[in-house]
C-alpha positions as a Markdown table, in Angstrom:
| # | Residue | x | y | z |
|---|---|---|---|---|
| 1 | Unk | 11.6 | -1.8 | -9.0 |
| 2 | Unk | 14.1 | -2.5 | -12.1 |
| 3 | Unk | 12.9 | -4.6 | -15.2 |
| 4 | Unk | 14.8 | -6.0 | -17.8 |
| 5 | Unk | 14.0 | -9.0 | -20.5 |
| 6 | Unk | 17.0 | -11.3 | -20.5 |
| 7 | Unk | 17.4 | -14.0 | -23.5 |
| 8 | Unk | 19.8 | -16.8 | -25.0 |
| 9 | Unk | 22.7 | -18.7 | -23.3 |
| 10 | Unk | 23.3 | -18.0 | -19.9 |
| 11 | Unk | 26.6 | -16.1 | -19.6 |
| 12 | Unk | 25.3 | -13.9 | -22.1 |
| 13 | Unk | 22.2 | -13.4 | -20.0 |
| 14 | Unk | 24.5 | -12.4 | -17.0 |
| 15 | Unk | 26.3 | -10.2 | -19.2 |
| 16 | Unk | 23.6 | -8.1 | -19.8 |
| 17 | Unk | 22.3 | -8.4 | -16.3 |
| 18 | Unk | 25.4 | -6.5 | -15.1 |
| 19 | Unk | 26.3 | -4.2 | -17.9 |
| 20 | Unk | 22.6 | -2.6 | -17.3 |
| 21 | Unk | 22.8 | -3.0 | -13.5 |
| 22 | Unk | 26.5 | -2.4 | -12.8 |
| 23 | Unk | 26.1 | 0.8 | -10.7 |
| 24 | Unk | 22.4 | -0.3 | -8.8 |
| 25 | Unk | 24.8 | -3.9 | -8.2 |
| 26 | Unk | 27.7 | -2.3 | -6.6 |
| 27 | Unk | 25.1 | -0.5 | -4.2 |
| 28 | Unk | 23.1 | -3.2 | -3.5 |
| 29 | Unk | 26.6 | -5.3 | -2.7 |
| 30 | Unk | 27.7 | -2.1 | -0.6 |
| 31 | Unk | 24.4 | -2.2 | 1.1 |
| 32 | Unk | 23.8 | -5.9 | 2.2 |
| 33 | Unk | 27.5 | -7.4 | 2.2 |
| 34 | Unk | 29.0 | -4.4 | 4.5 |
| 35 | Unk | 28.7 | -6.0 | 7.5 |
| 36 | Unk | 29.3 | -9.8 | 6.0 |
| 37 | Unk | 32.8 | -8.4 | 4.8 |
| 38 | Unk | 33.7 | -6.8 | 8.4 |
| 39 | Unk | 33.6 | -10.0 | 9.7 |
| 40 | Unk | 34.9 | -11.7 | 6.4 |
| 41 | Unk | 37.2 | -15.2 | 7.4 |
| 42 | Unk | 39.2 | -17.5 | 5.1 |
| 43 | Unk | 36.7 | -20.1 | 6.3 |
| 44 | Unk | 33.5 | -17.9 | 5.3 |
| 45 | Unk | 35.6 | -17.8 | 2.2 |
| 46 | Unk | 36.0 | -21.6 | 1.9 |
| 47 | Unk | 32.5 | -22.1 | 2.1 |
| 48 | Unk | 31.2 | -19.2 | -0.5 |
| 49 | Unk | 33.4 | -21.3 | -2.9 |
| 50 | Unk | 32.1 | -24.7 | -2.0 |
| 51 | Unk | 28.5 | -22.9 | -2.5 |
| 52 | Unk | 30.0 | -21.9 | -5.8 |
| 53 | Unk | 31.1 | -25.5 | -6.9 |
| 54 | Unk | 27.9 | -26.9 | -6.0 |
| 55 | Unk | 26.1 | -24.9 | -8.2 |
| 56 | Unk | 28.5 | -25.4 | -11.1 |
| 57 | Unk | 28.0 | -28.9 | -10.5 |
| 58 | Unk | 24.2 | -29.3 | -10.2 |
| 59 | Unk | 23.5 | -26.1 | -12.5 |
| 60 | Unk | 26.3 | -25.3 | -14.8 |
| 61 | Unk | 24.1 | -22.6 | -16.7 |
| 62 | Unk | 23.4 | -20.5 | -13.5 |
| 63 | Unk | 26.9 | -20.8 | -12.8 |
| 64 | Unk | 27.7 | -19.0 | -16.1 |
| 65 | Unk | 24.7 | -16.3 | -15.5 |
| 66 | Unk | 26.9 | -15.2 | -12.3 |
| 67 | Unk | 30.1 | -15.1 | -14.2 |
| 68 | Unk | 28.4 | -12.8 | -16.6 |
| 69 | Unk | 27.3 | -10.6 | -13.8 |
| 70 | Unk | 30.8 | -10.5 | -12.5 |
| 71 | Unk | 32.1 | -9.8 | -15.7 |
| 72 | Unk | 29.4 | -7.1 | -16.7 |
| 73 | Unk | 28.9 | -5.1 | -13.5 |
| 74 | Unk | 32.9 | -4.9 | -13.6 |
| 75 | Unk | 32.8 | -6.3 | -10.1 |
| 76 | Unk | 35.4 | -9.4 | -8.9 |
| 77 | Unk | 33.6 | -12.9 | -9.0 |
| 78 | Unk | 33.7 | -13.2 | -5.0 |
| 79 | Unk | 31.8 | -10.1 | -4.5 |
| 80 | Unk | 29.1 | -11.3 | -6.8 |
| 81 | Unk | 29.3 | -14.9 | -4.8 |
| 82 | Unk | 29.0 | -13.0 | -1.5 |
| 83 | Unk | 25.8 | -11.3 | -2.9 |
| 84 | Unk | 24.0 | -14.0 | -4.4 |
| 85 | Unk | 25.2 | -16.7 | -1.3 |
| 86 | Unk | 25.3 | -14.6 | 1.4 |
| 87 | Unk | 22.0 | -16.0 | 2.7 |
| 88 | Unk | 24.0 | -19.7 | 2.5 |
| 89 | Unk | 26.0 | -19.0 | 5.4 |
| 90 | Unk | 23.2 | -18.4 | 8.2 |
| 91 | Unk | 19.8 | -17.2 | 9.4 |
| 92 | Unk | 18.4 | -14.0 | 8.1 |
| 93 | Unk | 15.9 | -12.4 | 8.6 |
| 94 | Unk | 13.1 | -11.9 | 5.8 |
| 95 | Unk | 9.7 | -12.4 | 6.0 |
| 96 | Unk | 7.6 | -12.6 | 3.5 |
| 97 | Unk | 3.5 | -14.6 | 3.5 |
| 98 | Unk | 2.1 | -16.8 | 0.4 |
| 99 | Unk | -1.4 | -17.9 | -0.5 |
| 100 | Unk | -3.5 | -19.7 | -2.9 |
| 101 | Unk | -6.5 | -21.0 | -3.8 |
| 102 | Unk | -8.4 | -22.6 | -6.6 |
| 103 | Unk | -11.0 | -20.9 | -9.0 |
| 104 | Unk | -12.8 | -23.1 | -11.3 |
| 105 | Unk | -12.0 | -21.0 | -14.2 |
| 106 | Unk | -8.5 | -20.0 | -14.0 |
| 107 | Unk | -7.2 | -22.9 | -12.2 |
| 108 | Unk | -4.8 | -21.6 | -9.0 |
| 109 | Unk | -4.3 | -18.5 | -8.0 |
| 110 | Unk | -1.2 | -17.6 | -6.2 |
| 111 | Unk | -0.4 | -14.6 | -4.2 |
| 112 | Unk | 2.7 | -13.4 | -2.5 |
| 113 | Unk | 4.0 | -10.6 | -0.6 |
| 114 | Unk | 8.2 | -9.4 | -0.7 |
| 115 | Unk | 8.7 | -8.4 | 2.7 |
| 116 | Unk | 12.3 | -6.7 | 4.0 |
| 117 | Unk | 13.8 | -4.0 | 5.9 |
| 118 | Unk | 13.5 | -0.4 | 4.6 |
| 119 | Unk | 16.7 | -0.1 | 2.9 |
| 120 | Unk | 15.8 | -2.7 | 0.8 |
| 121 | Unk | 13.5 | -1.0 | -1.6 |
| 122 | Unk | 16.1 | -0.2 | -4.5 |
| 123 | Unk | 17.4 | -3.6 | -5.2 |
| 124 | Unk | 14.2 | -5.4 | -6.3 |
| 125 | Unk | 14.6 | -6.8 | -10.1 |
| 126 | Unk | 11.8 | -7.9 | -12.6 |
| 127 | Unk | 12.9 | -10.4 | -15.0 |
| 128 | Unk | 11.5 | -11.6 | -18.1 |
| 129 | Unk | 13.7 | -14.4 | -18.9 |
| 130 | Unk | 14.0 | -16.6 | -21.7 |
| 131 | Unk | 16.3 | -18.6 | -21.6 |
| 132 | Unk | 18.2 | -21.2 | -24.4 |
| 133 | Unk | 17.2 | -24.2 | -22.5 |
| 134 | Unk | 14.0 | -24.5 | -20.5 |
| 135 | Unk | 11.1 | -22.6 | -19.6 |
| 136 | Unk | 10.4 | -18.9 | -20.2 |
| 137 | Unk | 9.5 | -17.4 | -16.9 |
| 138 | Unk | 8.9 | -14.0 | -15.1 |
| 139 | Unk | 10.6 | -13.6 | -12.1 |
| 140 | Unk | 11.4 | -11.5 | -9.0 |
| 141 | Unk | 15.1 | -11.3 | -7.5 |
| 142 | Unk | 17.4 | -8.7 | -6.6 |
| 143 | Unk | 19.8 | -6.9 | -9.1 |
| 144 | Unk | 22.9 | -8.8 | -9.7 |
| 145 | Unk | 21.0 | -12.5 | -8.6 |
| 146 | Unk | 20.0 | -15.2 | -10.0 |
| 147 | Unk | 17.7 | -16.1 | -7.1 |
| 148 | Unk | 14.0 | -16.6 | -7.3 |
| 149 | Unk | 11.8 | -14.4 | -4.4 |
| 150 | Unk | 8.7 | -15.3 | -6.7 |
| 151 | Unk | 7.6 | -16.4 | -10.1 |
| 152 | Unk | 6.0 | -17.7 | -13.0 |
| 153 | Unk | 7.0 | -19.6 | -16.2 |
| 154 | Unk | 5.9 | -20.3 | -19.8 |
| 155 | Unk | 4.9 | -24.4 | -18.5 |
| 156 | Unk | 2.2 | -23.7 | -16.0 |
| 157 | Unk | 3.9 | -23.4 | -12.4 |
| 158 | Unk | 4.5 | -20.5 | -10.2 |
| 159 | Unk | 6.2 | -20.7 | -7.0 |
| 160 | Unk | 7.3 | -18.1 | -4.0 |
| 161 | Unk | 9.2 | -18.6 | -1.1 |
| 162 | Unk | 9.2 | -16.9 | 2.4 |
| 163 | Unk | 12.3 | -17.1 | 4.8 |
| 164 | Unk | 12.4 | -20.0 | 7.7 |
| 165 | Unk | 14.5 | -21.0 | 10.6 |
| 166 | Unk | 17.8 | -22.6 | 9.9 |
| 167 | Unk | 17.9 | -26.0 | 10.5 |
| 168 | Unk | 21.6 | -27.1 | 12.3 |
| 169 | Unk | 24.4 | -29.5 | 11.4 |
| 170 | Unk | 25.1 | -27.9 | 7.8 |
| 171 | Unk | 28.6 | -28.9 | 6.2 |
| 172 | Unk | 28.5 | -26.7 | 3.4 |
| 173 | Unk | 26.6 | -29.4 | 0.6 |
| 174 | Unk | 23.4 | -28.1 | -1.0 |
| 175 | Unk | 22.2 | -25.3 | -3.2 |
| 176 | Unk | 22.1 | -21.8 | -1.7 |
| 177 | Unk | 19.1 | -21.5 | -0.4 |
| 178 | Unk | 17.7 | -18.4 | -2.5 |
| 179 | Unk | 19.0 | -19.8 | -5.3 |
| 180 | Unk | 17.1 | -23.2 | -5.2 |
| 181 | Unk | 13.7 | -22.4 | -6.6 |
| 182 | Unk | 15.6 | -20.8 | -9.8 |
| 183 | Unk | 15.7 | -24.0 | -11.4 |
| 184 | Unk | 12.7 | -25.2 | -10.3 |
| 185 | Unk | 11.0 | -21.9 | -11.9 |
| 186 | Unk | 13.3 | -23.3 | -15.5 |
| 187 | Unk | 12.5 | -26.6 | -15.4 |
| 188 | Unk | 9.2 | -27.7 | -13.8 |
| 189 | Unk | 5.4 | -27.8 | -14.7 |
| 190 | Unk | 3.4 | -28.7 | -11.9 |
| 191 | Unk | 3.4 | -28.6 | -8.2 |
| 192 | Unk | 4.5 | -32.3 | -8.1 |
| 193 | Unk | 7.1 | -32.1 | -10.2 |
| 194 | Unk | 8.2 | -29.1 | -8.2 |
| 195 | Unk | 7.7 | -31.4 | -4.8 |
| 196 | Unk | 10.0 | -34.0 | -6.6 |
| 197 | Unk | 12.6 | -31.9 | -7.3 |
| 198 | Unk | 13.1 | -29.7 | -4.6 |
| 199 | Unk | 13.6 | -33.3 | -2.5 |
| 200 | Unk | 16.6 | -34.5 | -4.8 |
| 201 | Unk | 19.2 | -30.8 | -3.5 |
| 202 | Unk | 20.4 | -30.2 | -0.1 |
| 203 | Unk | 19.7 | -26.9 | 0.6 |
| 204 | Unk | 22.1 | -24.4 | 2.3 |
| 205 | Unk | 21.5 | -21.7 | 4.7 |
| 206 | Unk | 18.4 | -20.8 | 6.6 |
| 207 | Unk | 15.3 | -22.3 | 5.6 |
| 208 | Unk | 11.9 | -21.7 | 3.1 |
| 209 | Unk | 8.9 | -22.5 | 3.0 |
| 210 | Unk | 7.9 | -22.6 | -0.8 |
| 211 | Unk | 4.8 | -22.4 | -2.3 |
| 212 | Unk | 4.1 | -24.0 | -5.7 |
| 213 | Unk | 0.9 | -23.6 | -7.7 |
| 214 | Unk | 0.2 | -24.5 | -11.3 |
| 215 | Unk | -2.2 | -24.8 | -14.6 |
| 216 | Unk | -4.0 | -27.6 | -13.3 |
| 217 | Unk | -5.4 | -26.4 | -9.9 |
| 218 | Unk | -3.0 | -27.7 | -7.6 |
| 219 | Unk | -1.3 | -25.8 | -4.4 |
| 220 | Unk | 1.1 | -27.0 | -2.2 |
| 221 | Unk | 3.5 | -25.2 | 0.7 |
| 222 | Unk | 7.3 | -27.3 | 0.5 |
| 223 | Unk | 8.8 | -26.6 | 4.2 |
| 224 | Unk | 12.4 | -26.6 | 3.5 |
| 225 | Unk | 16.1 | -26.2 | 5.3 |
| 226 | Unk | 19.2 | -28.5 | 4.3 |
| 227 | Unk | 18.1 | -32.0 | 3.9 |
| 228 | Unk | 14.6 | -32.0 | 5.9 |
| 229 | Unk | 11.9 | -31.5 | 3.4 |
| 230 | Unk | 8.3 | -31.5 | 4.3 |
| 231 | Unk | 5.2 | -30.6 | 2.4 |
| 232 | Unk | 1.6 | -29.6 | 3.2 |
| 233 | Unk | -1.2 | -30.1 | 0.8 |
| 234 | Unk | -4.6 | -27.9 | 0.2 |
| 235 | Unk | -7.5 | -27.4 | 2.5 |
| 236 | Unk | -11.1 | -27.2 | 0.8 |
| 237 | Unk | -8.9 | -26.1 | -2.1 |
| 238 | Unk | -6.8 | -23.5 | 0.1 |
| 239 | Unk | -2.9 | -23.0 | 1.1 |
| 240 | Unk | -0.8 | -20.7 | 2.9 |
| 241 | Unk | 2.3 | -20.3 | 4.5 |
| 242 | Unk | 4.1 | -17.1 | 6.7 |
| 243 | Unk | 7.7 | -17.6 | 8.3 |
| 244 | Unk | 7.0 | -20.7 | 10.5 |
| 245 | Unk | 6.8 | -24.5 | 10.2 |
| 246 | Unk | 4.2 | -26.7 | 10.8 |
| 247 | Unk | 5.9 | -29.9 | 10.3 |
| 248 | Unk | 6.5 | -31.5 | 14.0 |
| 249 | Unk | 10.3 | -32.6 | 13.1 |
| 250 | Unk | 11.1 | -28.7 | 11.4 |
| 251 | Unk | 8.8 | -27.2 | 14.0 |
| 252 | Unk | 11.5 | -27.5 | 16.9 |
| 253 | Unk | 13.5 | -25.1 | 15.3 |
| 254 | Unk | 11.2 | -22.3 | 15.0 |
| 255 | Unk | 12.1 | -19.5 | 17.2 |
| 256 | Unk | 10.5 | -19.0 | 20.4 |
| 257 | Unk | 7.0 | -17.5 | 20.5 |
| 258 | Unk | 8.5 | -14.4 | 22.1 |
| 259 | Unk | 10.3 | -13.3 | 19.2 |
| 260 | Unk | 9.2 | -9.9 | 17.1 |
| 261 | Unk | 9.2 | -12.1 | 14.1 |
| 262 | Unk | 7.5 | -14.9 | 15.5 |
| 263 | Unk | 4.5 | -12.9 | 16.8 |
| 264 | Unk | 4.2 | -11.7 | 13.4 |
| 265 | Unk | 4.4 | -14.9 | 11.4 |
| 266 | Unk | 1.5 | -16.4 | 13.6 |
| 267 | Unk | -0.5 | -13.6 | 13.5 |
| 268 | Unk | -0.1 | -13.3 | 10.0 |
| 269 | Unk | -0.6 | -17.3 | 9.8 |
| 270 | Unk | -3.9 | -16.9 | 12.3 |
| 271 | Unk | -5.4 | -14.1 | 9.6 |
| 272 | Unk | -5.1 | -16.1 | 6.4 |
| 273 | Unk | -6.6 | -19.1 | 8.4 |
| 274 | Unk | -9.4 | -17.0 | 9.5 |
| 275 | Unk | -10.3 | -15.8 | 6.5 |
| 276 | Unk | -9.0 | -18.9 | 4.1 |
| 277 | Unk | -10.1 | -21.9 | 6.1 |
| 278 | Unk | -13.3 | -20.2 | 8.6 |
| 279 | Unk | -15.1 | -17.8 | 6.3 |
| 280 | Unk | -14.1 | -19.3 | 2.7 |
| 281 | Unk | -13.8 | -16.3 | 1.0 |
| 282 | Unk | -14.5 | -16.4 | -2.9 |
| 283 | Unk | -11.5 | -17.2 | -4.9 |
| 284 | Unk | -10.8 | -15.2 | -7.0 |
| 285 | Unk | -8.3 | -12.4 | -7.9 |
| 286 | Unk | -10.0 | -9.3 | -6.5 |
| 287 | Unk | -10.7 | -11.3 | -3.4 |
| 288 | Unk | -6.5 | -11.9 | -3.5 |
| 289 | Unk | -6.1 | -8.2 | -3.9 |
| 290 | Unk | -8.1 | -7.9 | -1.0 |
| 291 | Unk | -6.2 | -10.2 | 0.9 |
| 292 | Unk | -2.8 | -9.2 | 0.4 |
| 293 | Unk | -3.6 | -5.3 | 0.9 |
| 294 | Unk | -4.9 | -6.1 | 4.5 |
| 295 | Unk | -4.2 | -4.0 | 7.5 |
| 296 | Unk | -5.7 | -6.1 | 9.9 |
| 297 | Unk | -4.0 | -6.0 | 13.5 |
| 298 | Unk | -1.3 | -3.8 | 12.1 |
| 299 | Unk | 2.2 | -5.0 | 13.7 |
| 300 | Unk | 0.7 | -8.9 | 14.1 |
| 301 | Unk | -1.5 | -9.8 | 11.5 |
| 302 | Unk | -1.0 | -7.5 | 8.7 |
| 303 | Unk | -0.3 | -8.5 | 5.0 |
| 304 | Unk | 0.1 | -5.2 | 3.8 |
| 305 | Unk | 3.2 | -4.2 | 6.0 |
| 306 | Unk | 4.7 | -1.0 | 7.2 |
| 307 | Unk | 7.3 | -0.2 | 9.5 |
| 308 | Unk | 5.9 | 3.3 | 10.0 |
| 309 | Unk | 3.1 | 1.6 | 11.4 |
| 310 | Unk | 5.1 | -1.0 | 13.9 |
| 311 | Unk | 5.7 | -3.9 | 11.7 |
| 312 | Unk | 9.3 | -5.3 | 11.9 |
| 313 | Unk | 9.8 | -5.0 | 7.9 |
| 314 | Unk | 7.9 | -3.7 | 4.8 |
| 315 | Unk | 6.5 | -5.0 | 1.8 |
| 316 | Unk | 8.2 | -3.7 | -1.1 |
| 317 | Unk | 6.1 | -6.0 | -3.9 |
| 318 | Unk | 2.7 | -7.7 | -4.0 |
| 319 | Unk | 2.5 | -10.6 | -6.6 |
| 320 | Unk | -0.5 | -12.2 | -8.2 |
| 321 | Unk | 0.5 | -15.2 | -10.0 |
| 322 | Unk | -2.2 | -17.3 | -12.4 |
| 323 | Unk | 0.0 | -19.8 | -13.8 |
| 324 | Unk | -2.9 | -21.0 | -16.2 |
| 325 | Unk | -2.8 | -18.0 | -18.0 |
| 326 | Unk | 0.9 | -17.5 | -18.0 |
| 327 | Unk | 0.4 | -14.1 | -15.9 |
| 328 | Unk | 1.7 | -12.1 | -13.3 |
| 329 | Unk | 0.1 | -9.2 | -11.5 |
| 330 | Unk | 2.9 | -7.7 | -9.2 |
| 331 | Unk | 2.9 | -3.9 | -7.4 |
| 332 | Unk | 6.3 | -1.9 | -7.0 |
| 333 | Unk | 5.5 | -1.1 | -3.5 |
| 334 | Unk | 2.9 | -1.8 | -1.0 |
| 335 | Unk | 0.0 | -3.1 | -2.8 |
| 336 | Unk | -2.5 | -1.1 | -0.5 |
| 337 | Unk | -0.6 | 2.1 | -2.4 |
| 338 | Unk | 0.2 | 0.8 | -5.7 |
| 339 | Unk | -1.6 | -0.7 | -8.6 |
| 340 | Unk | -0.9 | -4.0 | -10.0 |
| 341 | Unk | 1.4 | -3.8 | -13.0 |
| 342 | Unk | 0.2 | -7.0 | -15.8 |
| 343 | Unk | 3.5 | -9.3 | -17.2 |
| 344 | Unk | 2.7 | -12.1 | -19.4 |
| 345 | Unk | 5.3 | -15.2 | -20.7 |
């Protein structure tokens, strides 16, 4: 994984971004967007520029951190659009899990795993971002992004998101969906705040479910897509979320139970229940090493994932997040493999 401190205005921030990046961008563009630009349309175009505007309109200074990209990696603005929207325009597939509990010392703790195909594994990005306006914050993206995968800022909330089915009838309104729990990350302190927010944006392309955890305690799982919001609250001080909704209205478009990926985000979903909600195991941050590093029914239930072992993608990070402390514990690579590097804001 890449890491890089970013500071001051926004564009300036991009700049940076894609002056340091500029060659690992132009692969990671040449690597995802291949296939998006074989089929590229003036309509797919249309609609990468609407993303655009609603952005600028919503959140001007994230706007300018992807101009500053553009103009520091060297590459034209609609290639750096296509990269950071691409997941706007449709259902793809990531999955990724998120827990958390409460522990009567440090308040929540927050675990999340990054989970993608193989080729995946150079793009992943580390920021330590502190920006001109809002909260500091630590943050997990791809080079040449401003999207949030996971984080944790300076005001006491941490939030990660895993990827969900696409709900239909989209027009093109709303914030790119990877790019929506940026801001949140900036601007919000607790989980409600976070909840509140999150319902005021349309959000475009395939759906999230987001976890949010902060200082106080609190845990919550946001089940997202376009304009249906739903969210889930803790049980006996526990949370958790894999690639599936609960929620009975966002729950008919889940895929069918058939589906690779849907045998894995219930038996990913049945695990952390088991050992969350049946055994209550203690809460604490060696017990979410613990978690996140399990093998259990490898290919079904397994946190830890490996395509080498059947799973249908890998994790390529592990995150502990203890928003009370301001602190991050994340693993470049699987976390049954790798230890878990410390980041403070």
């Amino acid at each position: 994984m890449h890491e890089i401190t970013l500071e001051g205005p926004p564009y300036q921030r991009g700049l940076k971004h894609g002056q340091t990046f500029a060659e690992e961008i132009r692969s990671t563009y040449e690597a995802i967007c291949e296939d998006l630009k074989i089929e590229w349309s003036e309509a797919k175009a249309k609609l990468i520029h609407r993303l655009f505007r609603n952005v600028e309109e919503s959140f001007g200074d994230l706007a300018e951190e992807i101009n500053g990209i553009s103009e520091g990696s060297g590459m034209p603005l609609d290639d750096i659009l296509l990269l950071n929207f691409y997941h706007g325009l449709g259902a793809v597939d990531f999955q990724c899990t998120n827990l958390g509990f409460v522990n009567k010392e440090q308040g929540a703790i927050h675990g999340k795993t990054g989970d993608a195909e193989d080729y995946h594994s150079p793009f992943y990005l580390v920021e330590t971002v502190h920006p001109d306006e809002g909260a500091s914050f630590i943050n997990v993206c791809f080079v040449g992004t401003v999207w949030t995968e996971a984080g944790v800022n300076s005001i006491g909330l941490s939030c990660g998101q895993s990827s969900c089915s696409t709900v239909s009838g989209q027009d093109g309104r709303g914030i790119p969906v990877l790019v929506m729990p940026r801001p949140l990350l900036q601007h919000c302190s607790s989980v409600e705040e976070g909840i509140e927010f999150l319902a005021k944006y349309p959000m475009a392309g395939k759906g999230l479910n987001i976890f949010l955890a902060d200082s106080a305690g609190n845990v919550a799982v946001v089940e997202k897509s376009y304009t249906k919001q739903a969210v889930r609250r803790a049980e006996d001080g526990a949370a958790w979320n894999t690639n599936h909704y609960l929620d009975k209205e966002l729950a008919e478009y889940n895929s069918p139970k058939t589906d690779k990926g849907m045998i894995s985000t219930l038996g990913r979903y049945a695990y952390l229940e088991k050992v969350l909600k049946e055994q209550g195991v203690p809460h604490t941050v060696e017990e979410m090493k613990k978690i996140l590093t399990n093998h259990e029914k490898q290919g079904a239930g397994a946190i830890c994932r490996h395509t080498d072992r059947g799973d249908t993608s890998r994790t390529h990070f592990a995150a502990i997040f203890i928003p009370k402390e301001r602190k991050a514990l994340i693993t470049h690579g699987n976390p049954c493999e790798n230890e878990f590097k410390e980041y403070k804001v």
